[in-house]
MDTraj code that builds the backbone (N, CA, C; nanometers):
import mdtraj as md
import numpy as np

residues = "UNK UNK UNK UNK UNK UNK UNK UNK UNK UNK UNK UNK UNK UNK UNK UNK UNK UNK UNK UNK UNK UNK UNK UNK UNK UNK UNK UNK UNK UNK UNK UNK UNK UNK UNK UNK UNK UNK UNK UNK UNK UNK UNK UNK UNK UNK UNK UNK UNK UNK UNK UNK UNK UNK UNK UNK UNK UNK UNK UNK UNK UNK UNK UNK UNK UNK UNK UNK UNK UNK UNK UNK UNK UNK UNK UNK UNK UNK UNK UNK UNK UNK UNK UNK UNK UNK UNK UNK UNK UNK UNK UNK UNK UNK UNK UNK UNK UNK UNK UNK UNK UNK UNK UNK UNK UNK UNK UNK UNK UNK UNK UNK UNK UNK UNK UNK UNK UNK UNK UNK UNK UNK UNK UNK UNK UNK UNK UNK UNK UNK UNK UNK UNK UNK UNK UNK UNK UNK UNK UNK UNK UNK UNK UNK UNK UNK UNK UNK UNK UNK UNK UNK UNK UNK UNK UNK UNK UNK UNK".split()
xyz = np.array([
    [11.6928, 21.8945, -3.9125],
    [11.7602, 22.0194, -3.8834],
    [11.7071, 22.1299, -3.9735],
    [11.6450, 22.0979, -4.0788],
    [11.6109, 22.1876, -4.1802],
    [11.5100, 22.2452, -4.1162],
    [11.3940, 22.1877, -4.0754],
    [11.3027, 22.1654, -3.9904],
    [11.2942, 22.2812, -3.9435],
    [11.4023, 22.2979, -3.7969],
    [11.4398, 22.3636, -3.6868],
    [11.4422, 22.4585, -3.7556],
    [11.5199, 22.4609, -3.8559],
    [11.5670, 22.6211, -3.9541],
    [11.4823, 22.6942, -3.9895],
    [11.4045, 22.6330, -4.0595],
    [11.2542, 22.6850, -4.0479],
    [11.1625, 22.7569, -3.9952],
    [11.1413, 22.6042, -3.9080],
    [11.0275, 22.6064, -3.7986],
    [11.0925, 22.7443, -3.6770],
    [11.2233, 22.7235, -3.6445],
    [11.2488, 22.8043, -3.5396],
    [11.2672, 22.7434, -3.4130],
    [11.1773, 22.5779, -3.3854],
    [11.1724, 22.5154, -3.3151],
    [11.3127, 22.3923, -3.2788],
    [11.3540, 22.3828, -3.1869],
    [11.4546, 22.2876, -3.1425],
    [11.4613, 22.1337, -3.2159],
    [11.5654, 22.1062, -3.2342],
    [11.5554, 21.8904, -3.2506],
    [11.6347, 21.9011, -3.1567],
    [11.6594, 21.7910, -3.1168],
    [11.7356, 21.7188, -3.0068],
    [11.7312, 21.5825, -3.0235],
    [11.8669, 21.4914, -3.0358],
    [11.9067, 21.4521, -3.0412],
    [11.9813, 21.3571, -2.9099],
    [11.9332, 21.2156, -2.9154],
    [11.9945, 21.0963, -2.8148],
    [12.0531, 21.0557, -2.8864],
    [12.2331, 20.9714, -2.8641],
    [12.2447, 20.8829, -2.8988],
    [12.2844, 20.7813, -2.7423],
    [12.2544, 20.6618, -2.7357],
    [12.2392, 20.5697, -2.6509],
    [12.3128, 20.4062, -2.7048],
    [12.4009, 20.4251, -2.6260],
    [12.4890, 20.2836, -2.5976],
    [12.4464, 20.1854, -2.5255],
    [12.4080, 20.0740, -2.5199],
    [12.4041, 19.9308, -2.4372],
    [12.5407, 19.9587, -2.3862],
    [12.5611, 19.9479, -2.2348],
    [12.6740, 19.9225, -2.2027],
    [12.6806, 19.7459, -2.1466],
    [12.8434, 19.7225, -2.1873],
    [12.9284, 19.5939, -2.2126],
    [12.8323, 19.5572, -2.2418],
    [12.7801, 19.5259, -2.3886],
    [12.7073, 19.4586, -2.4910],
    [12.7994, 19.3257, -2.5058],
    [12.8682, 19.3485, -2.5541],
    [12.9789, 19.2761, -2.5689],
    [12.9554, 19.0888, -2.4841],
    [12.9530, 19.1752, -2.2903],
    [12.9518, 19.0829, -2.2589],
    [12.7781, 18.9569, -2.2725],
    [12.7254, 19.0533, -2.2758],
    [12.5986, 18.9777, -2.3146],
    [12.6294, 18.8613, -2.4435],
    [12.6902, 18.9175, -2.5962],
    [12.7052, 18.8084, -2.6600],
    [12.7945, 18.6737, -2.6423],
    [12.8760, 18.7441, -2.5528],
    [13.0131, 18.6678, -2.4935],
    [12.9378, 18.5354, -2.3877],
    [12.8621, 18.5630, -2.2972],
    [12.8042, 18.5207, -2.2018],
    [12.6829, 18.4198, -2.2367],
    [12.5434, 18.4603, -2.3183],
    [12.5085, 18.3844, -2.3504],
    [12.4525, 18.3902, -2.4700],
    [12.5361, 18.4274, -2.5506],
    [12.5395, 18.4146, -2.6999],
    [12.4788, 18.5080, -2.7891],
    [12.4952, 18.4933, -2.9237],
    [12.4815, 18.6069, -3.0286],
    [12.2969, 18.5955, -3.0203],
    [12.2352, 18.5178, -3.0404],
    [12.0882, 18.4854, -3.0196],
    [12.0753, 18.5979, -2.9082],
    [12.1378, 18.5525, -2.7861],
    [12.0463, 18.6602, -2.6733],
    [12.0893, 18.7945, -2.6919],
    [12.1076, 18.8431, -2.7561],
    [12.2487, 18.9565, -2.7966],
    [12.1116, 19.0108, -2.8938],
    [12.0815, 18.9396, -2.9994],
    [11.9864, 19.0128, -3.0772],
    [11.8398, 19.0428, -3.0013],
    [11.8411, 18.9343, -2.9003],
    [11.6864, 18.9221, -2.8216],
    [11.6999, 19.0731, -2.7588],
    [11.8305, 19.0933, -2.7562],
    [11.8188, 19.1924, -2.6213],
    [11.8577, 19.3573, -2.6838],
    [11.8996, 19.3226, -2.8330],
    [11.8513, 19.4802, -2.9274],
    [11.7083, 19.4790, -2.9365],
    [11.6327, 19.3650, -2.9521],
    [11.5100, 19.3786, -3.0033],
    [11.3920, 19.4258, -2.8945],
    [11.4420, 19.3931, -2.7352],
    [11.3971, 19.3908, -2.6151],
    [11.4116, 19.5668, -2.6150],
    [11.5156, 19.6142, -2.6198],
    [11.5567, 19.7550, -2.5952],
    [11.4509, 19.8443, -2.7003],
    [11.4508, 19.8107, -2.8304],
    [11.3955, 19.8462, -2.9464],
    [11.2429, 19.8488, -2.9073],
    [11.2184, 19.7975, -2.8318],
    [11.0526, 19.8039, -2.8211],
    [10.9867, 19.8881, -2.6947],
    [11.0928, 19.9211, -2.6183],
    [11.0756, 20.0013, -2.4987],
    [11.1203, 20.1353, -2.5720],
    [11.2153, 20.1852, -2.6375],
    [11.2130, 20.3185, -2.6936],
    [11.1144, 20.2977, -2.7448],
    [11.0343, 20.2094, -2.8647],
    [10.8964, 20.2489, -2.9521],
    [10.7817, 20.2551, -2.8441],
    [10.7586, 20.2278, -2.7225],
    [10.6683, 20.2644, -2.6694],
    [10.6905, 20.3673, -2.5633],
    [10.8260, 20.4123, -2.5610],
    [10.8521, 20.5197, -2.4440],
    [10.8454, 20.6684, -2.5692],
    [10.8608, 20.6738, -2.6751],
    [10.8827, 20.7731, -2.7814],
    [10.7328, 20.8223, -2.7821],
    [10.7305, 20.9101, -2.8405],
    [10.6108, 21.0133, -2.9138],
    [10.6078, 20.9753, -3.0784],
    [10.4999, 20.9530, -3.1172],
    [10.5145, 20.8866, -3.2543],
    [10.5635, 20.9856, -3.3364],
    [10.5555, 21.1334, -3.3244],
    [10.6702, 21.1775, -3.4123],
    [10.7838, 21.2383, -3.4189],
    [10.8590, 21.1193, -3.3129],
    [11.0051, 21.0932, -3.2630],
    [11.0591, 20.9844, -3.3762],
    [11.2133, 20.9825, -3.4056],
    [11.2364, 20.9046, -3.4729],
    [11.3212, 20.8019, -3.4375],
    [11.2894, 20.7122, -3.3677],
    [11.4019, 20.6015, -3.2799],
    [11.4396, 20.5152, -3.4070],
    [11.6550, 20.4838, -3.4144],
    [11.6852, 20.3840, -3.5240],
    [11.7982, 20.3109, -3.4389],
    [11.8343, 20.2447, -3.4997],
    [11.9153, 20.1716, -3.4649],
    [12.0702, 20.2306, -3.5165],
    [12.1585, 20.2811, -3.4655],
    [12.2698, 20.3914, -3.5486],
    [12.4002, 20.2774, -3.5405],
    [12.3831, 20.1642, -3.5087],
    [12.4619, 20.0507, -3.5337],
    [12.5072, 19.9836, -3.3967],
    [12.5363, 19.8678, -3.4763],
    [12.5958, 19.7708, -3.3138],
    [12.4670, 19.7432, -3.2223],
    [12.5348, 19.8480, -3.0878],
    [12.4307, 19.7894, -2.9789],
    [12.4054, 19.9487, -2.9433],
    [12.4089, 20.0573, -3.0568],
    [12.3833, 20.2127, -3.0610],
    [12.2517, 20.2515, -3.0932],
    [12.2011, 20.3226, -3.0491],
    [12.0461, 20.3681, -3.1000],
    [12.0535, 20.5453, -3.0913],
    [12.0000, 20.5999, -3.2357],
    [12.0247, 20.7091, -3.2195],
    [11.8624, 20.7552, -3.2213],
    [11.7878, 20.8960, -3.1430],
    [11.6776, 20.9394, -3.1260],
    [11.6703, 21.0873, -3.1694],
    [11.6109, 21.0813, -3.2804],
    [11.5732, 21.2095, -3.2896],
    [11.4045, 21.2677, -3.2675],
    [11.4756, 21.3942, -3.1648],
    [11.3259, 21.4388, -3.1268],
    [11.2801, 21.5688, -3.1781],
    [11.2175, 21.5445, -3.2681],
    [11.1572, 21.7357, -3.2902],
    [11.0813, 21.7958, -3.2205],
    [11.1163, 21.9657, -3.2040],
    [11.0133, 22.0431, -3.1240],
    [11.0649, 21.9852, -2.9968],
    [11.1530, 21.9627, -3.0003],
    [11.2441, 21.9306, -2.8296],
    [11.3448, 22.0060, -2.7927],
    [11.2915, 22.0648, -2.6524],
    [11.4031, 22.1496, -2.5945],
    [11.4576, 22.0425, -2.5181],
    [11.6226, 22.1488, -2.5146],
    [11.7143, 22.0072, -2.4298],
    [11.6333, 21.9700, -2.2900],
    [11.5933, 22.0641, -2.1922],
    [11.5017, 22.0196, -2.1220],
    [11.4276, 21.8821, -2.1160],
    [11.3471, 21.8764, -2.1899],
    [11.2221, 21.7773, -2.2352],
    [11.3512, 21.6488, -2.2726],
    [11.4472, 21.6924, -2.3791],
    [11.4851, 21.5802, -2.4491],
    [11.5997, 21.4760, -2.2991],
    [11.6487, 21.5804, -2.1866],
    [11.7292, 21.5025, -2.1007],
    [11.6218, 21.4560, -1.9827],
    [11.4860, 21.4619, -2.0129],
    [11.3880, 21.4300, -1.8892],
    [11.3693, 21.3182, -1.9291],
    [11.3478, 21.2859, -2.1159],
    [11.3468, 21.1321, -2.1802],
    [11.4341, 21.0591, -2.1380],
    [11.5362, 21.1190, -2.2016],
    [11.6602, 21.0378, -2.1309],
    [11.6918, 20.9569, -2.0485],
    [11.6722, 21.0125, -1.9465],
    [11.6460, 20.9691, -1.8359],
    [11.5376, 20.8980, -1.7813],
    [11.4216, 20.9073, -1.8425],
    [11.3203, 20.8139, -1.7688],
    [11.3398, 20.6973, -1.9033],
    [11.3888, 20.7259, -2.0388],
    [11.3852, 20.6068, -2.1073],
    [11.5147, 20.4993, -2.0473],
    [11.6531, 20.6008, -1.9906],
    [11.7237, 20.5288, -1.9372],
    [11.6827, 20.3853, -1.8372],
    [11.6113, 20.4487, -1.7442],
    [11.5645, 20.3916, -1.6005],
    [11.4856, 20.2661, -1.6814],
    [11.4160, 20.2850, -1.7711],
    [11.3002, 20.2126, -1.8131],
    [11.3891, 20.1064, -1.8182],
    [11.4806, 20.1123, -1.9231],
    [11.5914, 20.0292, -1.9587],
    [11.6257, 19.9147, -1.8760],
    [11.7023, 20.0237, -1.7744],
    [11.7267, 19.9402, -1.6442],
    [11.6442, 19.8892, -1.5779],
    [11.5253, 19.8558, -1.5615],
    [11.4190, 19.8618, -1.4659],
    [11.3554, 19.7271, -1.5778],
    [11.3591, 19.6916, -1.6422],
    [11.2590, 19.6130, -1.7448],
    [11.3897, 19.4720, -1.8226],
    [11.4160, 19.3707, -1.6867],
    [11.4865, 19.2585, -1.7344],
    [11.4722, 19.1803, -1.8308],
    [11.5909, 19.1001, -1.8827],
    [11.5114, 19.0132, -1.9897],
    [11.5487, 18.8451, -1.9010],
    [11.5252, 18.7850, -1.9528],
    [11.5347, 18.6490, -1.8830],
    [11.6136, 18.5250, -1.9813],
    [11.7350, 18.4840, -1.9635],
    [11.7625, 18.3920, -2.0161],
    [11.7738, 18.2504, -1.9439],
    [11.7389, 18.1478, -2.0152],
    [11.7038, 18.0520, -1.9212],
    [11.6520, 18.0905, -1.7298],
    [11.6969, 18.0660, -1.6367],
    [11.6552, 18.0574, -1.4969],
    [11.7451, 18.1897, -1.4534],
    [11.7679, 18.3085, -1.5154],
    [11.8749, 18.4441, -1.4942],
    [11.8186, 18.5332, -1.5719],
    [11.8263, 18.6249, -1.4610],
    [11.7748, 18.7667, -1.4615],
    [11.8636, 18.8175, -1.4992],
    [11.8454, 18.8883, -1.6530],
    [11.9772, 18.9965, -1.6975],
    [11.9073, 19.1452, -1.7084],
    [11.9925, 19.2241, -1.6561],
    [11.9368, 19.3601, -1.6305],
    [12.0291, 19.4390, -1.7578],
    [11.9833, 19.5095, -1.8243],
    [12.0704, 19.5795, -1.9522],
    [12.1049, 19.7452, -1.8972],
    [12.1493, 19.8000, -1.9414],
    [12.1989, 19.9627, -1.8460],
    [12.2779, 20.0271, -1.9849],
    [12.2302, 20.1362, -1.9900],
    [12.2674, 20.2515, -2.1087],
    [12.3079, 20.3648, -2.0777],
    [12.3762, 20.3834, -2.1452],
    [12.4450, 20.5277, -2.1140],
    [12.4281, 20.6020, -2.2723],
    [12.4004, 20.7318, -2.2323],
    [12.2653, 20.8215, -2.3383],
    [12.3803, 20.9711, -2.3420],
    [12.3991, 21.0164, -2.4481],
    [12.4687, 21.1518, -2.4794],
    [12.2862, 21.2000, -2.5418],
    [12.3267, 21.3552, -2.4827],
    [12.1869, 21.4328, -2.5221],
    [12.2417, 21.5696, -2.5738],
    [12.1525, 21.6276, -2.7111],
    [12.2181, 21.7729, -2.7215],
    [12.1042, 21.8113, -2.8395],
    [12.0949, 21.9384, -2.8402],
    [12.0391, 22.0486, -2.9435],
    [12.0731, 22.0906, -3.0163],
    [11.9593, 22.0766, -3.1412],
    [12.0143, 22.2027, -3.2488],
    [11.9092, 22.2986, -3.2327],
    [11.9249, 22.3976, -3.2179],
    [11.8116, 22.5028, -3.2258],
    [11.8391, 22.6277, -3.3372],
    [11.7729, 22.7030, -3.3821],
    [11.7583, 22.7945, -3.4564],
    [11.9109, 22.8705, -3.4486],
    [11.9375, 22.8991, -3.5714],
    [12.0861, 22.9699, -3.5622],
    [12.1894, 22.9254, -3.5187],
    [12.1647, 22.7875, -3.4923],
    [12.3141, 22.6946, -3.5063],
    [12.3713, 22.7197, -3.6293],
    [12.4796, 22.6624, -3.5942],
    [12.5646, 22.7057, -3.7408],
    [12.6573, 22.5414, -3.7974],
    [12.6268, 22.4690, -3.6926],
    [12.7148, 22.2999, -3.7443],
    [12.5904, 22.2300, -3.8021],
    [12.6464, 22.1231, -3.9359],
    [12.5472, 22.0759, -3.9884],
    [12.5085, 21.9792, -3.9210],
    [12.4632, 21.8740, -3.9627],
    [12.4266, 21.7261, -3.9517],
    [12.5072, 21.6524, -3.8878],
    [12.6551, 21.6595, -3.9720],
    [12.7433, 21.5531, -3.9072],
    [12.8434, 21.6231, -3.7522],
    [12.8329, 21.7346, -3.7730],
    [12.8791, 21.8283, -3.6283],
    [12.7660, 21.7843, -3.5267],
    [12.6316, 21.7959, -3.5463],
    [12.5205, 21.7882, -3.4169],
    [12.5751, 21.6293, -3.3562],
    [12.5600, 21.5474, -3.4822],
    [12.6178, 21.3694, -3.4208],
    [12.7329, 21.3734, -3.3752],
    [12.8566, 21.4590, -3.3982],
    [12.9953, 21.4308, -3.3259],
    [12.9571, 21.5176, -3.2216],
    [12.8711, 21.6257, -3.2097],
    [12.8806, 21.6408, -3.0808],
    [12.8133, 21.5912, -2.9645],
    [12.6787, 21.5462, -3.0044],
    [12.5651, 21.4628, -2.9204],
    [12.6780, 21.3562, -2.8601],
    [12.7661, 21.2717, -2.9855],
    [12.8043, 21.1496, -2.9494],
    [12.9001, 21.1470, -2.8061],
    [13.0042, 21.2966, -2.8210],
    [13.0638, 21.3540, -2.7519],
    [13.0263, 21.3337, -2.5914],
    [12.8520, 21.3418, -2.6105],
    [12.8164, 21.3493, -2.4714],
    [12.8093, 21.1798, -2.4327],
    [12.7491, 21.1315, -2.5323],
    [12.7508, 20.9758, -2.5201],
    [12.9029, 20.9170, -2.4654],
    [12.9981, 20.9406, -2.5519],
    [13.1644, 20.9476, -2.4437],
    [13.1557, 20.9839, -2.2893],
    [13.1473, 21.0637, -2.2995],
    [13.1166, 21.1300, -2.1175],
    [13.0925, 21.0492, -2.0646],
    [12.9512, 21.0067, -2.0755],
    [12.8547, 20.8921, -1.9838],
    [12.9589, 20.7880, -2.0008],
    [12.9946, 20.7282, -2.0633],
    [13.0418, 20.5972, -2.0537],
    [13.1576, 20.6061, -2.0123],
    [13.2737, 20.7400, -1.9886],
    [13.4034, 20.7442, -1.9600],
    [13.3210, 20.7810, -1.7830],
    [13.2219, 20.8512, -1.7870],
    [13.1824, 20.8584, -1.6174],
    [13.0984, 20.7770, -1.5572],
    [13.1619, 20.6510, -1.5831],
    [13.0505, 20.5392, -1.4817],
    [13.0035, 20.4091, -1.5711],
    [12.9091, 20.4915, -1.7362],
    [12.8516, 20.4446, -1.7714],
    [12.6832, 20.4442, -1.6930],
    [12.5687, 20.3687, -1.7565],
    [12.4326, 20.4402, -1.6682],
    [12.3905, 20.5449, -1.6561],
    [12.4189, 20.6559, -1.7266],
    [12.4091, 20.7863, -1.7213],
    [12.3947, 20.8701, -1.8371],
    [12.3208, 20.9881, -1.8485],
    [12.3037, 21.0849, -1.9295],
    [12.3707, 21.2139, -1.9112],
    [12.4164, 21.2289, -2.0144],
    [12.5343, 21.3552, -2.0077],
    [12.4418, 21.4309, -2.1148],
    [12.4595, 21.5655, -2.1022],
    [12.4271, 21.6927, -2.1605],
    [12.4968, 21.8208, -2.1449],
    [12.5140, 21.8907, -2.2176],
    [12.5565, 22.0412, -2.1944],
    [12.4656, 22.1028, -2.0765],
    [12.5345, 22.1825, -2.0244],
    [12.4441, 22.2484, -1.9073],
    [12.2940, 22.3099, -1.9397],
    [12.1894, 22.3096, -1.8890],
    [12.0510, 22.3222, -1.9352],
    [12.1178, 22.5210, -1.8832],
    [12.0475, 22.5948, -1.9459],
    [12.0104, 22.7162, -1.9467],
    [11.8758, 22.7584, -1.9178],
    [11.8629, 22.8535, -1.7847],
    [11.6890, 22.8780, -1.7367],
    [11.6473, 22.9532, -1.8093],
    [11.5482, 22.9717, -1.8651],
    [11.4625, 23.0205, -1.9465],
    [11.3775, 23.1266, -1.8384],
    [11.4042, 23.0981, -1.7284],
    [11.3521, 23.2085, -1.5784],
    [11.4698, 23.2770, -1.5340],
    [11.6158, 23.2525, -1.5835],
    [11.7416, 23.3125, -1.5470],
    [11.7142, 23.4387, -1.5444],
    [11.7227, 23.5637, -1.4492],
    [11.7143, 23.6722, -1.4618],
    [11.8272, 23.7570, -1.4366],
    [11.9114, 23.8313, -1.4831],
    [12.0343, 23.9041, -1.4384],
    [12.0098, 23.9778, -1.3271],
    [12.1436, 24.0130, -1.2607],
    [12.1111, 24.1030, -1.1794],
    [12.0773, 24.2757, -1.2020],
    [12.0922, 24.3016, -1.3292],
    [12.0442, 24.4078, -1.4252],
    [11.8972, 24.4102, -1.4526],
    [11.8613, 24.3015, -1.5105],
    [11.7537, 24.2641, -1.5569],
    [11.6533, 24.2800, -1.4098],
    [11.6830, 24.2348, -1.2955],
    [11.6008, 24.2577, -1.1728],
    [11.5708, 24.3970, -1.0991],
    [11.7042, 24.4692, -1.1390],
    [11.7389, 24.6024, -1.0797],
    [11.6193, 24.7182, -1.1392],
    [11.6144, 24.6343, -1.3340],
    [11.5975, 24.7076, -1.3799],
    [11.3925, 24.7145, -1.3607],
    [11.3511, 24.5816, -1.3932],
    [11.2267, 24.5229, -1.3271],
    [11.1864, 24.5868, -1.2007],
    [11.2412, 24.5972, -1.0777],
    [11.2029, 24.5860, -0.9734],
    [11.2377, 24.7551, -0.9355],
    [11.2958, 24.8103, -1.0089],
    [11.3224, 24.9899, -0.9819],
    [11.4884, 24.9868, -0.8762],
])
top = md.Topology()
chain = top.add_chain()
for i, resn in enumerate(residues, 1):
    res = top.add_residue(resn, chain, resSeq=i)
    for name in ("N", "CA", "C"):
        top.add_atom(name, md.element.get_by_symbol(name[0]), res)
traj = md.Trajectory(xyz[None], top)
């Protein structure tokens, strides 16, 4: 965030839930439970930009920080790291287990005014969403066009 302050340039921020983790350890045990953080863990390190910072923010949570990311860019990850997720089974004995995440996405950009622990309660905020709507899904604050033109702004352009 200091960074951003700086630089001028955006971070953005994933945090991403395994949804019913739970039942995975429940089902076929704490072993496949870790197979299947470690399974997830290696598809963010090859879906990331190496100077992205993918961690593990606890449990079956992974938090992503992206610098020089507009929310744009950071909910297009999202989403295709989501799918990846879903799309890339793991196999226990003769069963196909499919894993599914639900991803809160959000920005700090220049002239924010919440620190560190405000950007995570609010990113996480979005991470709630997804999982209170469905689960499988990426929630974000509404994207803002950067081509948005008023109807002033056109009047004034166009004569």
């Amino acid at each position: 965030m200091e960074r951003a302050r700086r630089s001028g340039k955006p971070v953005a921020l994933l945090m991403m839930d395994l949804d019913h983790f739970k039942t995975f350890n429940d089902t076929w045990g704490h072993e496949f439970g870790n197979k299947t953080l470690s399974h997830v863990a290696r598809l963010i390190q090859t879906t990331v930009r190496r100077l992205d910072v993918p961690c593990r923010y606890g449990g079956e949570e992974f938090a992503l920080i992206l610098p020089d990311t507009t929310l744009h860019a950071a909910i297009t990850l999202a989403d295709r790291l989501r799918g990846i997720i879903a799309g890339t089974p793991l196999y226990s004995e003769d069963t196909e287990v499919h894993v599914t995440s639900s991803v809160g996405v959000d920005v700090h950009a220049a002239g924010d005014r919440d620190d560190d622990e405000g950007f995570v309660r609010r990113t996480d905020a979005w991470l709630l969403q997804a999982k209170a709507g469905g689960r499988n899904k990426v929630c974000h604050p509404a994207e803002v066009s950067a081509t948005h033109v008023s109807a002033d702004e056109r009047d004034l352009l166009l004569g």
